[in-house]
N, C-alpha and C positions, 0 to 999 in steps of 0.2 A: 603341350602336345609332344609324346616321343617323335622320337627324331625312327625316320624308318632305316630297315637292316638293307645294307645293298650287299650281296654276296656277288663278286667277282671270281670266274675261273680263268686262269691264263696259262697259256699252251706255248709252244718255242716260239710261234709269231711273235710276239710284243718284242721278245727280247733280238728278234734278228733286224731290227732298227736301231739297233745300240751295236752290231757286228758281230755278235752271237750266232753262229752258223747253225742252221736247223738239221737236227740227224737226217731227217727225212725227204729232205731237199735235195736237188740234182745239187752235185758238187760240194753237197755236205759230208760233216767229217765221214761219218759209216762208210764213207764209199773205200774207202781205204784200211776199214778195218770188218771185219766179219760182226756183224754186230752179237751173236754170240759171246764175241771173246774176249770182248771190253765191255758188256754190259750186262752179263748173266754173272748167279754165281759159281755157276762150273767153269766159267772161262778164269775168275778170279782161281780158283782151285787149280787148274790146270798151268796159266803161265800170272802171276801175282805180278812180275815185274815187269810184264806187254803192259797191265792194265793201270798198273800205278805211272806206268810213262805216260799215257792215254792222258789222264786224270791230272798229272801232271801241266801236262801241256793246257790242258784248258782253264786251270784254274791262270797258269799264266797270263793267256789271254785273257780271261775276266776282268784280270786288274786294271787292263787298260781302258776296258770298255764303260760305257757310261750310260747313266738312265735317260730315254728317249721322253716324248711328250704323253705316250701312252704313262707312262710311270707319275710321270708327274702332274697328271691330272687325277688319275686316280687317288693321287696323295689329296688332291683339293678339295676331293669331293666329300674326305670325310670334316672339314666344315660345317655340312649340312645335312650329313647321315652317319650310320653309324657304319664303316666300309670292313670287312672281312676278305681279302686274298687269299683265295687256295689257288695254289700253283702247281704244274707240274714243273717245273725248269729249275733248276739247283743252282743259278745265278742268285746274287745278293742284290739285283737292280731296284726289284720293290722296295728295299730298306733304303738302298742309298736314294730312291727317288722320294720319299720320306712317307709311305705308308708306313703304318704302327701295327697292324695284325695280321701276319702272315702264315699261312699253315703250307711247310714245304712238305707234298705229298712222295719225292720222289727224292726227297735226301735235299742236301746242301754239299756244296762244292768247295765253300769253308770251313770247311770241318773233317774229323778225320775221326774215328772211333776204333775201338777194340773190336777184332774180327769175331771174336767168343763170346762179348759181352756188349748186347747193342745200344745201352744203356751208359755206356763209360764212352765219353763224347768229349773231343777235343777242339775249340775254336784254332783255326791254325793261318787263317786268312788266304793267302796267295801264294806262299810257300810249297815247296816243292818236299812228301812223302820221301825220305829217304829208305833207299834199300837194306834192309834190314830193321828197320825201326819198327819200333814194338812200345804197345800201350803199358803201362803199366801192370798190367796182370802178365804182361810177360807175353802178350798174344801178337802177332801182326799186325803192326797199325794199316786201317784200312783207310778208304774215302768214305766218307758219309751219306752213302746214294746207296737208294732202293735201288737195285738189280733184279734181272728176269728169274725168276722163279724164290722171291722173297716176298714172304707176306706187307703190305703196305700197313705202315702204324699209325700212322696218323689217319686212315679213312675214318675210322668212327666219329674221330671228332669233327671232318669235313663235312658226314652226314648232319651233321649237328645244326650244324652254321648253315646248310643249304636247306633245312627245314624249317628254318626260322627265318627266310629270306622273306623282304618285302618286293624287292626289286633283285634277278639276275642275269649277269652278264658276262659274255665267255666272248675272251677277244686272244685268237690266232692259237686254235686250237680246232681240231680236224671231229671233234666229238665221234672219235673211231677206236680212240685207243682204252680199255678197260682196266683198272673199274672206274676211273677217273668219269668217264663215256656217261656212265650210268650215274653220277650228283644227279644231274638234271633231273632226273624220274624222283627225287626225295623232296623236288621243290612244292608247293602250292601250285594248284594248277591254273591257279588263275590270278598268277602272279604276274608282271610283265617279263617281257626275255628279250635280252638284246643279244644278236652275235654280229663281232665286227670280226669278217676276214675278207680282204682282197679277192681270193678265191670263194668258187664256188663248192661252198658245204650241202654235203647230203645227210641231211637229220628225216629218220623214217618214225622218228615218236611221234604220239598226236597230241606235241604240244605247240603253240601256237608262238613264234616266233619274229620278231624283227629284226631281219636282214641289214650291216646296214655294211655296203661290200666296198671297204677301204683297207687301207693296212691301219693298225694300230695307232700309231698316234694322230693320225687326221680322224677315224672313226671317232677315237677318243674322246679327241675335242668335240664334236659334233653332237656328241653323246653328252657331254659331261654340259654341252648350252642346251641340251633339250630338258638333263633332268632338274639343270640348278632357274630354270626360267621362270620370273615372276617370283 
């Protein structure tokens, strides 16, 4: 018997239990910076060295932070299914929590690429972008994160993996932000759906939903003894 597809979405929640500060949250980072101007790419145009500080700084906090129970159950689970992570968060938690397929929709934060060339990709881990540093085509080394008004490259392949889901589950993610919002509508519609968040999400699709209102890694768990049970 195949082993069934579990497609997972994960949004800033999972990772703000490992101390990962969520943009969107009171007292998260954006409050101090215009989110235009560290997250678009007119703001990179505009001042290059606000936002490689930006980027900077958070990759150094990454290093320190660590994968929560959410992470490492989802690593468990593929034992007994075949698990698929698309993420929006540009953290490396999923890896170091030991998932094996990950599709980062919104960049990665260890990495750095060619600003002219989105395809020349540098692993660079936790290190700090220096001013002036250039790819080797001689371009601006940038960070390797999808920005506000850049096409997302990896959606199609996301669409892929959430059509072929047997099982999906989107844990600490507000299902507001697009196109990310919209996987869910390429699933089977009468697939099961799990959403673990703390808060109260408002989903207006007519697809039918299990709520299950924890933060992430206790959801997780909960989750991860309903699906592996018997």
């Amino acid at each position: 018997m195949r082993q069934k597809n579990i497609v997972v979405l994960t949004g800033a929640g999972i990772s703000a239990e490992s101390g990962i500060k969520t943009f969107r949250d009171s007292g998260g980072l954006w409050e101090n910076y215009d989110v235009m101007t560290v997250a678009s790419i007119d703001g990179w145009r505009r001042n290059p060295d606000l936002v490689q500080e930006f980027y900077n700084k958070r990759r150094q906090e990454l290093e320190s932070a660590e994968p929560n129970d959410a992470h490492k159950f989802l690593a468990r689970l593929e034992e007994k299914f075949n698990v698929e992570i698309i993420t929006q968060n540009v953290d490396n938690l999923h890896e170091r929590g030991g998932s094996s397929s990950i599709i980062h929709l919104h960049g990665e934060l260890t990495k750095a690429r060619s600003s002219i060339n989105p395809s020349l990709i540098y692993e660079i881990g936790y290190r700090a972008i220096g001013k002036g540093e250039t790819a080797e085509d001689g371009s601006a080394l940038r960070p390797h994160i999808v920005w506000f008004g850049e096409a997302v490259p990896m959606m199609e392949q996301a669409v892929e993996k959430v059509a072929k889901a047997d099982i999906l589950i989107i844990i600490g993610t507000s299902m507001n932000v697009y196109p990310a919002a919209g996987l869910i509508d390429y699933s089977h519609t009468d697939i099961p759906v799990y959403l673990i968040d703390p808060n109260d999400v408002n989903y207006y699709g007519g697809r039918k939903i299990t709520f299950i209102k924890e933060k992430a890694s206790t959801g997780m768990k909960h989750l991860y003894e309903i699906l592996t049970a018997g």
